[in-house]
Structure formats: structure tokens, C-alpha cells
Backbone as CSV, one residue per row, in Angstrom:
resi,resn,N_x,N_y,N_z,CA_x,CA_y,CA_z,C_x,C_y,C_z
1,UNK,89.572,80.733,101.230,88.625,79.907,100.540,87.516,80.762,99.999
2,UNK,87.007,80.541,99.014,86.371,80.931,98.449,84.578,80.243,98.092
3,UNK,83.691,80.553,98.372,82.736,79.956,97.858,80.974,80.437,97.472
4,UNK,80.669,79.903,96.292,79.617,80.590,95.388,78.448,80.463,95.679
5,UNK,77.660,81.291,95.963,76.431,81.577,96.768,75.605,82.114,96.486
6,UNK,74.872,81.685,96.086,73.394,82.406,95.206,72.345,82.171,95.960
7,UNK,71.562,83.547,96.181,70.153,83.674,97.045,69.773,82.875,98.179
8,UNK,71.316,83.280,98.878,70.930,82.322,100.260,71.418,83.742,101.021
9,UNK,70.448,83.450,102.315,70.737,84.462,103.653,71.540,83.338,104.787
10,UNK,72.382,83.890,105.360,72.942,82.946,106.381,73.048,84.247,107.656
11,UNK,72.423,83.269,108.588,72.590,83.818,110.115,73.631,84.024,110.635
12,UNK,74.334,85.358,110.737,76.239,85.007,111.050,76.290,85.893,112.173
13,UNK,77.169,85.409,113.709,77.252,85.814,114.438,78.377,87.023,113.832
14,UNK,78.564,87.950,113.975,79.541,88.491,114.138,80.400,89.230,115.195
15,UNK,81.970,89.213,114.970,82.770,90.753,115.853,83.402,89.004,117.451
16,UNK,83.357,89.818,118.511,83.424,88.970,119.327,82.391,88.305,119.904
17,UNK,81.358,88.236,119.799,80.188,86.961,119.898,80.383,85.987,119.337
18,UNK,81.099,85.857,117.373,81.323,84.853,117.285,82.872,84.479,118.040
19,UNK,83.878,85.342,118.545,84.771,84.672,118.956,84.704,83.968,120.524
20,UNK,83.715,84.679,121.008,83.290,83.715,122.197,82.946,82.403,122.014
21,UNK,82.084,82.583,121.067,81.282,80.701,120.159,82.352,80.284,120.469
22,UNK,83.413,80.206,119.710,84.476,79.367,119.288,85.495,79.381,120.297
23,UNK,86.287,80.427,121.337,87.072,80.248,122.202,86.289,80.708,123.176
24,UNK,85.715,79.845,124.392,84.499,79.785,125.202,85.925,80.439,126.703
25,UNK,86.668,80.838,126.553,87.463,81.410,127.500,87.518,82.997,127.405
26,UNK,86.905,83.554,125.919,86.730,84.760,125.785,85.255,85.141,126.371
27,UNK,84.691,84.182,126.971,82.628,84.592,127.758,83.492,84.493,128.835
28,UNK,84.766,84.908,129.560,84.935,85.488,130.751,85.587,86.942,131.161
29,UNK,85.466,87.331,131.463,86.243,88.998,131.381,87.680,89.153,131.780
30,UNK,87.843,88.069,133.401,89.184,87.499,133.430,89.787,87.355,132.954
31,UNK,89.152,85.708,132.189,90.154,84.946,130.912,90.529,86.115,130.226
32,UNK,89.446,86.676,129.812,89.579,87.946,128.298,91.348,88.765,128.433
33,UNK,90.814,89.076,129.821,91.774,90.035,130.305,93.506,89.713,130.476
34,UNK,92.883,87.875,130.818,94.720,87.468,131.262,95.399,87.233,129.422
35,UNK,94.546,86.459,128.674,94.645,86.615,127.111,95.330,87.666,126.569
36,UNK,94.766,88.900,127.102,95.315,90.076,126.488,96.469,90.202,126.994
37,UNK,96.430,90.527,128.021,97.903,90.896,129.031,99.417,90.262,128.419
38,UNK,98.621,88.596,128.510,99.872,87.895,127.618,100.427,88.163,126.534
39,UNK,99.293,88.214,125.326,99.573,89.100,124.064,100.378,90.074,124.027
40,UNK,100.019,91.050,125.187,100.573,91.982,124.949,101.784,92.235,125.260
41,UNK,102.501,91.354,126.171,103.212,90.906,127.120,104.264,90.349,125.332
42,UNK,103.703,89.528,125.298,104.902,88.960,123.902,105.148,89.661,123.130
43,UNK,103.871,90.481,122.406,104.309,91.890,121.632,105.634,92.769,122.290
44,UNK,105.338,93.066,123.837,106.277,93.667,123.909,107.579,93.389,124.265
45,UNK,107.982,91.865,124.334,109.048,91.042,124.922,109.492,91.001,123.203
46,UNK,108.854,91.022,121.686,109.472,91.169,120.760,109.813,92.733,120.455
47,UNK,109.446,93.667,120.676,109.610,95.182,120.393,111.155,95.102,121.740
48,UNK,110.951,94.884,122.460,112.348,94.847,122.939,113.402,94.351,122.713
49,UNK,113.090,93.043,122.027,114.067,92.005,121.340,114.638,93.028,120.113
50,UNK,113.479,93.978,119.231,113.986,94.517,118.285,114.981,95.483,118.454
51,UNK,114.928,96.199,119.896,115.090,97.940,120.358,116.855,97.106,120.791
52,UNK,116.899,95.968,121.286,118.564,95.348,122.068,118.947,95.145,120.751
53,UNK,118.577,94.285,119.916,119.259,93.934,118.666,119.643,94.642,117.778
54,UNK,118.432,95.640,117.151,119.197,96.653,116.374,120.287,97.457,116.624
55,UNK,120.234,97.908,118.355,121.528,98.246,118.888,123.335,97.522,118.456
56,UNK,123.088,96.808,118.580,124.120,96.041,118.664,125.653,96.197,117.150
57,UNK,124.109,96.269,116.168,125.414,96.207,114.922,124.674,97.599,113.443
58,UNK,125.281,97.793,112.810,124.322,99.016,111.685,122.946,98.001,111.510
59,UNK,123.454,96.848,111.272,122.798,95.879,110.166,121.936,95.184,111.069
60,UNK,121.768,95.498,112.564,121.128,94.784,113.584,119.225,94.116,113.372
61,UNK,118.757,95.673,113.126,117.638,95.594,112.537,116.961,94.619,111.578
62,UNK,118.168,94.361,110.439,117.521,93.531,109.144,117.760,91.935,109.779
63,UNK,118.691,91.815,110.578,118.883,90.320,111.072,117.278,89.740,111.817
64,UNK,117.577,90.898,113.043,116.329,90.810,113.925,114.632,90.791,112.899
65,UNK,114.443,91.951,112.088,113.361,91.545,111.436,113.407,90.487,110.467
66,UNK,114.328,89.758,110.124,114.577,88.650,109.436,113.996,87.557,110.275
67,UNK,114.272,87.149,111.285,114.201,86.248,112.579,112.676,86.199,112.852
68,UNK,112.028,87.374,112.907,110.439,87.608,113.523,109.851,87.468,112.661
69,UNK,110.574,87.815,111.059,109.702,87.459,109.827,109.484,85.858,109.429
70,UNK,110.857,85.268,109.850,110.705,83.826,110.019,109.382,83.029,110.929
71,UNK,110.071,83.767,111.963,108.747,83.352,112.818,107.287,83.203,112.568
72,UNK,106.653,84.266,111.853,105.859,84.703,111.321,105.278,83.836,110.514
73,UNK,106.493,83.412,109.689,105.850,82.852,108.340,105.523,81.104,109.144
74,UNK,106.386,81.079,109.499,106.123,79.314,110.317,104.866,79.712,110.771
75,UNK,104.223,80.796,111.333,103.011,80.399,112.159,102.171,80.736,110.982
76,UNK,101.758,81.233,110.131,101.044,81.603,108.886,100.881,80.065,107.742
77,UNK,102.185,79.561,107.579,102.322,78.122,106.830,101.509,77.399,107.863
78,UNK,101.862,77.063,109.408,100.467,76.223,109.750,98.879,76.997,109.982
79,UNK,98.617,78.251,109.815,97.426,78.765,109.592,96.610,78.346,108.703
80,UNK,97.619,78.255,107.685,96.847,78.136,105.969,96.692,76.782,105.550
81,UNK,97.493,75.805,106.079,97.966,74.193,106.092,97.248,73.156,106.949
82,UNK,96.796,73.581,107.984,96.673,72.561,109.697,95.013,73.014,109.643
83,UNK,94.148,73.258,108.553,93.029,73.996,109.258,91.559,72.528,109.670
84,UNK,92.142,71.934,108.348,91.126,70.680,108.297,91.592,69.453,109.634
85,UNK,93.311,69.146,109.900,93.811,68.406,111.041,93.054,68.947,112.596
86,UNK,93.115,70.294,112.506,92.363,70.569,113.901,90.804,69.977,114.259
87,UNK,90.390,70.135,112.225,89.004,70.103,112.447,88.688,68.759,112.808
88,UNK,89.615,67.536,112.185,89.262,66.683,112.815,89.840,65.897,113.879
89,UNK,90.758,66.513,114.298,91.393,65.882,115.326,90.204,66.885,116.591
90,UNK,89.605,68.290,117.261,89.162,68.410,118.159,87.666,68.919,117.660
91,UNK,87.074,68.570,116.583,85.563,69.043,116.193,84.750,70.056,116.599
92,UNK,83.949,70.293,116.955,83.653,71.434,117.193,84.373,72.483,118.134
93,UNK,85.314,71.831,118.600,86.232,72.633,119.517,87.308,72.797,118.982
94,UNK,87.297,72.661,117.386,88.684,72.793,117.140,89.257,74.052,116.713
95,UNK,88.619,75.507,116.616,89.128,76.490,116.560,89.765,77.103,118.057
96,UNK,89.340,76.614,119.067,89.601,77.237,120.158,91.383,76.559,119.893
97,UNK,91.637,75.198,119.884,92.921,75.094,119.808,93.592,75.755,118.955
98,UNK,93.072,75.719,117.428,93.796,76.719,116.295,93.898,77.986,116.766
99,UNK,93.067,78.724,117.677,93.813,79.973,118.261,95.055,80.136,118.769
100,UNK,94.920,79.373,120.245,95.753,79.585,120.985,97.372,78.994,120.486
101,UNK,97.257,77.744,119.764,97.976,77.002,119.006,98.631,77.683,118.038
102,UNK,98.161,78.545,117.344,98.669,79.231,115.855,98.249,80.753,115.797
103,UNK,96.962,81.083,115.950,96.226,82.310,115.448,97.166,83.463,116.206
104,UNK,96.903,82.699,118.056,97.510,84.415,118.502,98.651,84.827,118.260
105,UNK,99.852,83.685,118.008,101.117,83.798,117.630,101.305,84.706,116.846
106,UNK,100.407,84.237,115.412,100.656,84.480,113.987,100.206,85.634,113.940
107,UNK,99.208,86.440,114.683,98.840,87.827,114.797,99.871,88.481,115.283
108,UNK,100.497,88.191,116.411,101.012,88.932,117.338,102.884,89.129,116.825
109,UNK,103.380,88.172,115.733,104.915,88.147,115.149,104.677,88.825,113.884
110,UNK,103.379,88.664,113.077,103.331,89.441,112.121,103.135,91.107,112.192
111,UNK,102.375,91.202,113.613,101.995,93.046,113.776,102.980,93.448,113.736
112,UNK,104.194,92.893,115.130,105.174,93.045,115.690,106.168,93.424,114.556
113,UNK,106.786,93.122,113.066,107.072,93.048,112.183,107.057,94.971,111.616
114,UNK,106.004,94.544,111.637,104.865,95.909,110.970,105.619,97.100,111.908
115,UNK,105.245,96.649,113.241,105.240,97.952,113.886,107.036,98.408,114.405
116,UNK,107.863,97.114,113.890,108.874,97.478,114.054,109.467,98.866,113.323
117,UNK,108.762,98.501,112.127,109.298,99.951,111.347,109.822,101.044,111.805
118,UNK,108.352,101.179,112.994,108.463,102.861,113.709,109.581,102.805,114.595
119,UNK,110.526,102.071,114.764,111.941,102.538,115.864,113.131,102.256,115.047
120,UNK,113.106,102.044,113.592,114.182,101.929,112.588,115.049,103.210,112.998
121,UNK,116.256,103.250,112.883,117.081,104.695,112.760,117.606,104.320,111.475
122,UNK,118.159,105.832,111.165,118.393,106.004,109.954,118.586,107.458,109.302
123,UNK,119.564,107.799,108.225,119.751,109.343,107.570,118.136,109.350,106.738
124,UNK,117.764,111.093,106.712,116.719,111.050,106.727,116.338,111.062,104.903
125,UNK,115.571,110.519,104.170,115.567,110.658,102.792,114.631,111.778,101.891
126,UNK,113.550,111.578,103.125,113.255,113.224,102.469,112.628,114.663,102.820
127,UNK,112.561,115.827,102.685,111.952,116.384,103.632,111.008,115.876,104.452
128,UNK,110.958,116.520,105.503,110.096,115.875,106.907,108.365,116.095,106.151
129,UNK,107.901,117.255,105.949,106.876,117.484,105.475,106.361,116.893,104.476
130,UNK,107.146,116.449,103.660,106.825,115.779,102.268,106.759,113.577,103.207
131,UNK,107.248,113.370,103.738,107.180,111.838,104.329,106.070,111.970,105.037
132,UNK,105.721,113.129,105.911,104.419,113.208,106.426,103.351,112.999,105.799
133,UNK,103.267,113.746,104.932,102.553,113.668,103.712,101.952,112.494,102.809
134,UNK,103.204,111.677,102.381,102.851,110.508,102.043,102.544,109.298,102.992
135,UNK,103.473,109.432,104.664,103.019,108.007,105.339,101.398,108.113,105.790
136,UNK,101.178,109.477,105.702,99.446,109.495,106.120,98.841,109.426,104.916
137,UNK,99.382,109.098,103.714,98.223,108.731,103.074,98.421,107.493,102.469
138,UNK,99.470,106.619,103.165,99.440,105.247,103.174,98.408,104.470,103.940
139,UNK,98.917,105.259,105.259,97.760,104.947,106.522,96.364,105.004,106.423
140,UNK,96.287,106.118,105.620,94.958,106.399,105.239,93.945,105.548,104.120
141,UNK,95.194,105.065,103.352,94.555,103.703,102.394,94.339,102.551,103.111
142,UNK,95.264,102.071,104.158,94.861,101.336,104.922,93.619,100.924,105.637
143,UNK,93.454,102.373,105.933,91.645,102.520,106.340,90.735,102.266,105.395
144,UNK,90.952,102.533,104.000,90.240,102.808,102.779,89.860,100.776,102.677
145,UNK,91.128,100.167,102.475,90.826,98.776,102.685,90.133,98.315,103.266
146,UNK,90.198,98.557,104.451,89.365,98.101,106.024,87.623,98.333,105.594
147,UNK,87.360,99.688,105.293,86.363,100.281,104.986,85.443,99.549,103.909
148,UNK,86.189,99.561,102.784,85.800,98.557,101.451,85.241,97.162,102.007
149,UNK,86.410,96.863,102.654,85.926,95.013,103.502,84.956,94.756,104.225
150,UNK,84.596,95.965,104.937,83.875,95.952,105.932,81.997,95.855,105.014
151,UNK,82.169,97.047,104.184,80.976,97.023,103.493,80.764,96.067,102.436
152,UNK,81.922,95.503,102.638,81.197,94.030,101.328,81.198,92.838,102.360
153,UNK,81.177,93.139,103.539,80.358,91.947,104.195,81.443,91.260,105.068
154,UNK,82.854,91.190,104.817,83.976,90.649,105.279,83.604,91.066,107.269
155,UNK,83.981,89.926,107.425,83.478,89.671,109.231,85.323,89.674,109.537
156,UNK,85.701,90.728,110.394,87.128,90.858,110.746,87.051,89.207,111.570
157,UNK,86.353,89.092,112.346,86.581,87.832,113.334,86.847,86.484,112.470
158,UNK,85.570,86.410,111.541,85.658,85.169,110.929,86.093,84.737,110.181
159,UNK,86.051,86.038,108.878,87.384,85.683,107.782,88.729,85.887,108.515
160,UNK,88.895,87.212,109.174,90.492,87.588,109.350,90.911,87.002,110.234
161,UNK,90.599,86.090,111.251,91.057,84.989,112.595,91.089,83.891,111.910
162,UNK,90.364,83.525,110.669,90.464,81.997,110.282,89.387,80.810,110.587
163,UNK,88.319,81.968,111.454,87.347,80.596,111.822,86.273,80.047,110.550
164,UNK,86.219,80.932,109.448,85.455,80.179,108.443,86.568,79.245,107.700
165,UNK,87.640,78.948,107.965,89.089,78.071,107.643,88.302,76.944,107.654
166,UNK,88.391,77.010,109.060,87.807,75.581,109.966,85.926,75.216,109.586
167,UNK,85.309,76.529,109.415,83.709,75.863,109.496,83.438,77.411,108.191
168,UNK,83.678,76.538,106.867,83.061,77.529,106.026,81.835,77.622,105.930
169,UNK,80.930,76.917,105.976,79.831,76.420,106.437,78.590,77.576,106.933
170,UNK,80.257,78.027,107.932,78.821,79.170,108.759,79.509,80.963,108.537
171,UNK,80.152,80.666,107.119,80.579,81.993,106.272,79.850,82.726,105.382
172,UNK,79.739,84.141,105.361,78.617,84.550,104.552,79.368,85.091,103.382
173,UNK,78.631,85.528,102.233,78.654,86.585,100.978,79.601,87.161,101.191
174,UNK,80.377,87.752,100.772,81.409,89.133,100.467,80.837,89.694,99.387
175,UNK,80.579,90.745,99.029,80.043,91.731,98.096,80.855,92.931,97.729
176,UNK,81.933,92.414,96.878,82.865,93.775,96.515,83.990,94.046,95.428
177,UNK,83.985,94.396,94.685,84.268,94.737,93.665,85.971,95.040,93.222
178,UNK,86.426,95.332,94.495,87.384,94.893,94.979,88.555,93.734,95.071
179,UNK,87.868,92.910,94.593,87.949,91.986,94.019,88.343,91.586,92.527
180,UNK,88.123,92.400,92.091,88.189,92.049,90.668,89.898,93.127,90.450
181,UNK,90.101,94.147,91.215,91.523,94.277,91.230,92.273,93.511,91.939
182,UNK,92.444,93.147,92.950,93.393,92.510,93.851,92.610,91.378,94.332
183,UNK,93.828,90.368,94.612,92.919,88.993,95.102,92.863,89.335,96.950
184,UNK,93.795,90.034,97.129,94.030,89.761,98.950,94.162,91.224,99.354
185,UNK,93.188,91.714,99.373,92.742,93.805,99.753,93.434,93.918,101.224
186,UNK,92.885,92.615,101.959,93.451,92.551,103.545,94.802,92.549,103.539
187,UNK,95.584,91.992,102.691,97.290,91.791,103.141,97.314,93.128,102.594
188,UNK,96.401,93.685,101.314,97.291,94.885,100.881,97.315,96.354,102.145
189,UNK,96.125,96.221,102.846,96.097,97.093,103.661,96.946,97.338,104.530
190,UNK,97.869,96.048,104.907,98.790,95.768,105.553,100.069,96.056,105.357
191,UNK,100.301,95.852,104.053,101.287,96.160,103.292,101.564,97.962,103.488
192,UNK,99.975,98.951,102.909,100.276,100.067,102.806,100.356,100.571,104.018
193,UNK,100.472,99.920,105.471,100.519,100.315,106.703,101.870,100.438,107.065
194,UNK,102.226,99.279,106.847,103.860,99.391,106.936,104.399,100.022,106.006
195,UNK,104.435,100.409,104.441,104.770,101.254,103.595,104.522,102.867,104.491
196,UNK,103.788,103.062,105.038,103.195,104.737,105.867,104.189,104.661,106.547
197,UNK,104.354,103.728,107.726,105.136,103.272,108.594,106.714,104.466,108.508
198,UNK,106.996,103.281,107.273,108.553,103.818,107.100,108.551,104.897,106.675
199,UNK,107.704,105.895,105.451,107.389,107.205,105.446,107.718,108.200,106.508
200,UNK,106.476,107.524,107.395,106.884,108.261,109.151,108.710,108.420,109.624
201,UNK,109.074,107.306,109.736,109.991,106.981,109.794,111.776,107.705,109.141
202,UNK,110.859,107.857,107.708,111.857,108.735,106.867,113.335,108.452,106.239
203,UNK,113.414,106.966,106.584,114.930,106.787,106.550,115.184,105.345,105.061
204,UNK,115.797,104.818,104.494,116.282,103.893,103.914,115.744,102.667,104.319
205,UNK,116.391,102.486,105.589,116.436,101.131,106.295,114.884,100.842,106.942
206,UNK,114.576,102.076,107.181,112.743,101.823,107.614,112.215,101.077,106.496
207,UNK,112.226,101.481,105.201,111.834,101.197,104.115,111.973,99.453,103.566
208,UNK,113.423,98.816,103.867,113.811,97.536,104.185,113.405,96.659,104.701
209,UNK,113.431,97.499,106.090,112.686,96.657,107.231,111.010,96.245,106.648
210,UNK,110.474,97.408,106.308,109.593,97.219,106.021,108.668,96.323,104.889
211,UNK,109.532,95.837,103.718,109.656,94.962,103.090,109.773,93.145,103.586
212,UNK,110.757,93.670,104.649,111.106,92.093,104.959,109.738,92.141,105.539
213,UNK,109.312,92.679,106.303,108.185,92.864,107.809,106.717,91.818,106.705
214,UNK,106.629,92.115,105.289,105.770,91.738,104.501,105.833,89.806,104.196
215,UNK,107.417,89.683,104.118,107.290,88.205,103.803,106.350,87.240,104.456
216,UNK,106.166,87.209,105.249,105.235,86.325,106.156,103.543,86.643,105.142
217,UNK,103.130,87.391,104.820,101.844,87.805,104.191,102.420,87.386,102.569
218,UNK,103.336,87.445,102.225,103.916,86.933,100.999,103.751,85.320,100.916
219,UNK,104.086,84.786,101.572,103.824,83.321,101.787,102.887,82.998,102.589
220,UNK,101.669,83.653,103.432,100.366,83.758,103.310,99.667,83.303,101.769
221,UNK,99.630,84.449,101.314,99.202,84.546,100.149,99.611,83.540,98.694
222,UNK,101.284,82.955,98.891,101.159,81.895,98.279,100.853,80.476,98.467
223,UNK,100.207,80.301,99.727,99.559,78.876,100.187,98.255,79.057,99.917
224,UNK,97.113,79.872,100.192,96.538,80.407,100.107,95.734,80.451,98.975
225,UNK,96.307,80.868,97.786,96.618,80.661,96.357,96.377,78.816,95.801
226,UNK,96.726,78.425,96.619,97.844,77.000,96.353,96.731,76.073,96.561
227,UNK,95.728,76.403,97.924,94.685,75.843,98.227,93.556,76.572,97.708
228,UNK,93.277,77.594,97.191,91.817,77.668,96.260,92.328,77.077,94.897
229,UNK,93.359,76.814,94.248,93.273,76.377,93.241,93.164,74.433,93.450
230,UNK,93.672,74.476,94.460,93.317,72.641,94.754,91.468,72.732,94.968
231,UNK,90.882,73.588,95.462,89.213,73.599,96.189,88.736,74.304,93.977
232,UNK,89.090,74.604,93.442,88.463,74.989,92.508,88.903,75.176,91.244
233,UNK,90.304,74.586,90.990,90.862,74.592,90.034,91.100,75.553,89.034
234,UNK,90.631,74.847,87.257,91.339,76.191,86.563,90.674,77.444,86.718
235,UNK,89.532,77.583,87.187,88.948,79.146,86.972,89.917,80.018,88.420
236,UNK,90.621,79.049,89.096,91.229,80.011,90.297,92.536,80.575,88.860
237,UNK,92.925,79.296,88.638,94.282,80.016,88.228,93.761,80.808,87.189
238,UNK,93.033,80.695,86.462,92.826,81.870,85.582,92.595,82.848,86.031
239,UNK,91.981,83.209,87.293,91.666,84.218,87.879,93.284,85.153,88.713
240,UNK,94.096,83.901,88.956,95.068,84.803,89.246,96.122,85.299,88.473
241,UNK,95.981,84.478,87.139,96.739,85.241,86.024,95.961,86.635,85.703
242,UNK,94.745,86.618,85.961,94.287,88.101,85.460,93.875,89.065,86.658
243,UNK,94.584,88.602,87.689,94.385,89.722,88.763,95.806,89.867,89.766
244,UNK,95.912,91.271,90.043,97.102,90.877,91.038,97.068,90.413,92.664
245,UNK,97.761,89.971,93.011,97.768,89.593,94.322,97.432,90.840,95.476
246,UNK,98.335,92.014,95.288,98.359,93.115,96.550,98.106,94.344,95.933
247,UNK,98.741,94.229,94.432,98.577,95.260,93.256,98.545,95.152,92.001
248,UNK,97.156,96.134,91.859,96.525,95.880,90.287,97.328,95.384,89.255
249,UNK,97.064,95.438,88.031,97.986,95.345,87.309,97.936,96.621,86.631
250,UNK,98.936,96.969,86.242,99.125,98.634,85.344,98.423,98.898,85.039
251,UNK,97.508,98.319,84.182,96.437,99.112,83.249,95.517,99.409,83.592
252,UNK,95.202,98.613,85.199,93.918,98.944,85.876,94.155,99.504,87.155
253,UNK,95.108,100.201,87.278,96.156,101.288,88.641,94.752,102.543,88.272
254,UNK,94.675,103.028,87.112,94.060,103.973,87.727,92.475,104.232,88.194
255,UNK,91.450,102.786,87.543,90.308,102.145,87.615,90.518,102.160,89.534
256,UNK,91.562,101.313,89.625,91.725,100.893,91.099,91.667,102.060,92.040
257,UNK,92.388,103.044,91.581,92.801,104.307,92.805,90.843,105.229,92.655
258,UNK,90.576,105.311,91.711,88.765,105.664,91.398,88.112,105.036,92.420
259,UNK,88.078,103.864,92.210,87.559,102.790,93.020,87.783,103.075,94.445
260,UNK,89.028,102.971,94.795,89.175,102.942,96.418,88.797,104.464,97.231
261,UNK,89.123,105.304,96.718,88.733,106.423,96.894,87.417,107.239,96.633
262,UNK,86.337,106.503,96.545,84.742,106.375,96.307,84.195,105.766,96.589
263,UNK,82.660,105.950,96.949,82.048,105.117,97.390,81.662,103.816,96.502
264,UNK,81.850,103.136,97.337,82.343,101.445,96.357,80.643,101.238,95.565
265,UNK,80.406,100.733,94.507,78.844,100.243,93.914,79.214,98.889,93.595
266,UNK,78.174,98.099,93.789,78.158,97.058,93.504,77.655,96.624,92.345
267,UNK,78.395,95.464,91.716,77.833,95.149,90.167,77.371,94.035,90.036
268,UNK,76.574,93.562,89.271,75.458,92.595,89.175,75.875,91.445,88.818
269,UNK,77.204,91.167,89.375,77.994,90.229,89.069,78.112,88.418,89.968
270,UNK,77.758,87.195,90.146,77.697,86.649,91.107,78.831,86.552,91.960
271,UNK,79.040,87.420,93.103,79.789,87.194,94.304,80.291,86.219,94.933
272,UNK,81.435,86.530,95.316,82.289,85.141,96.333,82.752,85.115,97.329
273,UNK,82.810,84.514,98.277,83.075,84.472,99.678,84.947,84.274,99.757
274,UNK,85.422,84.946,100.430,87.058,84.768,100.374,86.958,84.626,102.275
275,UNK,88.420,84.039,102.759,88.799,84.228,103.726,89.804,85.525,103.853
276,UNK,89.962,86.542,102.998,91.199,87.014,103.526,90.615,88.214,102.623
């Protein structure tokens, strides 16, 4: 979501203070702790699911990341879909359910995806030194994203968990320029993570995997889409005919690579608040 904001300051908790606000089981160190464990616990009950399955057949891999990419996307379609039903079915408590309900899932099948890459096998495609080469400076754009987001104001907790979904209300400014190449910098960072990924990796099928590993952020991004143009109509769609989704459009590839690789300036342009 997106929304236009002129010469207002808003008080915004950020990081995990605001995720305590909202899931009041994270103000315990316990809770915090059994939360994680579980997480991590499913992360790794799917990295094993991947490591038995790919075993099994050549083609094991693309089935299995097919399956988790499914998964994925079901929990992402009710991320982007269910945000206003929570709000009024549990009110001010209704992000704590959209967590546990959707968020940690949808974090934890989409990483899982991502990070499958790194146990792909496969003949190797190109010198070792030269894949090194390029998956670290996939990785390294990845950071470049993060970095950009961070200084135009983007709150990892509140945009990237979904709680300004539920209460835009208490969402601030984004300030970044960034914007004006790509509509969704966050999926792209994601994208060039898993692109590094398979680099590392070195093989064909890393490269595959790594593609499918994206669908779920693919249909992110077209609901997403679907609902700022219902919240704001034609200036969305005009805006996404003249911008790309994850990547520029040609003519502005090399404006873009300037851009990301410098320190970002801001232009005197009125700014917009995005979730993503």
C-alpha cells in the first residue's frame, strides 16, 4: 500500500519494539525463544524434506522446490488478501493472529526456497573463480537493496512483516528514489540473493531451482499490484506501465546500476509510503 504524505512527522516505533506492540508474546524472552526454536525447527524439517527428496530421482529437486514454492505462494495470497478480515474480525489484536496464522509460515517456506539453492547438485557451468565472482556480487546487491530501504525510511518490521497491512495509519514516509526504477526493490533483493545463490552453487539446476524458489514473490507482487490499483486507481496502473516490477526497464538499466551503487540523493519529488 501506498500512501501520500505531505509535511507530517509520525511517531514510529521501530525494529522489535514495534513487534512486541503487536505480538505481546515477543515482551517475553521465553516466548521469544520457544518462537524461534519452532521456526527454526520447520526451516529445518523443510531443508531436510529438500536434502531426502532431491535424493530420490535427477529431477527430485524441481518437484520438491515446486511443492515449497506452492506452499509459499498459498501463504503470501493470504498475506496480501486476509489483511482487512483479521482487522476486523480481532482489532487491535489482529496482527498478533496474522503472524502466527500467515506471516511466520510465509517467511519461513519462502527463505526455505531461497536457501534451497545452496544444496542443488549439479555439472559445474563455469569456472569456479569466475561464479565466485559473480554470486558475491549478487549477494552484494542484495545488501545494496537492504541499504537503499533502510535509508529511505522502510521499517524491516513494519513494512516487511505486514503490520502497516493491517494499521497503515501508524506507517511512515519512504524517501527513495528507488522507486522510480522498480516498484518492489525488497522482492528484487531477494531475487538477486537467490540468483548469487546458484552462482555459488555453479551448476544448471541451481539456477532452476532458483527461479522456481521466486514464484511465490511473483504472485506476491501480482496481488499486491492488484490492490494498490483497487486503493488508487489509474495513476497506479500508469505507474506500472512505466516502471518495472524487479527490473528496470532497458533504457533505464544503466541510470539504475549508477543509482544503486552510490550514495542514493533525494529529489524534490512528493514521496510515498509502500509496504514492500
Amino acid at each position: 500500500m501506498r500512501i501520500k504524505i505531505k509535511g507530517i512527522k509520525i511517531d514510529q516505533k521501530k525494529g522489535f519494539n514495534l513487534l512486541k506492540e503487536k505480538v505481546p508474546e515477543f515482551s517475553s524472552p521465553l516466548k521469544t525463544m520457544i518462537i524461534i526454536i519452532i521456526g527454526l525447527l520447520i526451516f529445518l524439517g523443510i531443508m531436510i524434506f529438500f536434502w531426502w527428496f532431491d535424493g530420490l530421482l535427477w529431477y527430485g529437486s524441481f518437484i520438491s522446490q515446486t511443492i515449497i514454492a506452492l506452499i509459499a505462494s498459498v501463504f503470501i495470497y493470504r498475506f496480501t488478501t486476509l489483511a482487512d478480515k483479521y482487522k476486523k474480525k480481532y482489532g487491535e489484536l489482529a496482527y498478533r493472529y496474522f503472524f502466527f496464522h500467515i506471516v511466520i509460515l510465509m517467511l519461513i517456506t519462502g527463505n526455505a526456497g531461497i536457501f534451497h539453492v545452496l544444496i542443488v547438485e549439479g555439472p559445474a557451468l563455469l569456472p569456479l573463480w569466475l561464479a565466485i565472482v559473480f554470486g558475491i556480487l549478487f549477494i552484494f546487491m542484495r545488501f545494496l537493496f537492504e541499504w537503499h530501504l533502510r535509508n529511505s525510511g522502510f521499517n524491516e518490521v513494519g513494512h516487511g512483516l505486514g503490520i502497516y497491512m493491517l494499521f497503515p495509519e501508524e506507517g511512515t514516509q519512504i524517501k527513495s528514489d528507488i522507486y522510480s526504477f522498480i516498484r518492489h526493490p525488497m522482492y528484487a533483493g531477494d531475487f538477486c540473493l537467490s540468483i548469487g545463490f546458484a552462482f555459488l552453487r555453479n551448476n544448471l539446476f541451481a539456477f532452476f531451482i532458483a527461479l522456481i524458489a521466486f514464484i511465490p514473490f511473483v504472485v506476491a507482487i501480482n496481488f499486491e499490484d492488484k490492490e494498490l490499483i483497487k486503493r488508487f486507481g489509474e495513476p497506479h496502473k500508469q505507474y506500472i506501465k512505466e516502471t518495472g516490477a524487479i527490473i528496470p526497464h532497458l533504457k533505464n538499466i544503466g541510470k539504475f546500476l549508477k543509482f544503486l551503487f552510490s550514495k542514493e540523493k533525494k529529489t524534490s519529488k512528493e514521496f510515498t509510503e509502500r509496504f514492500n
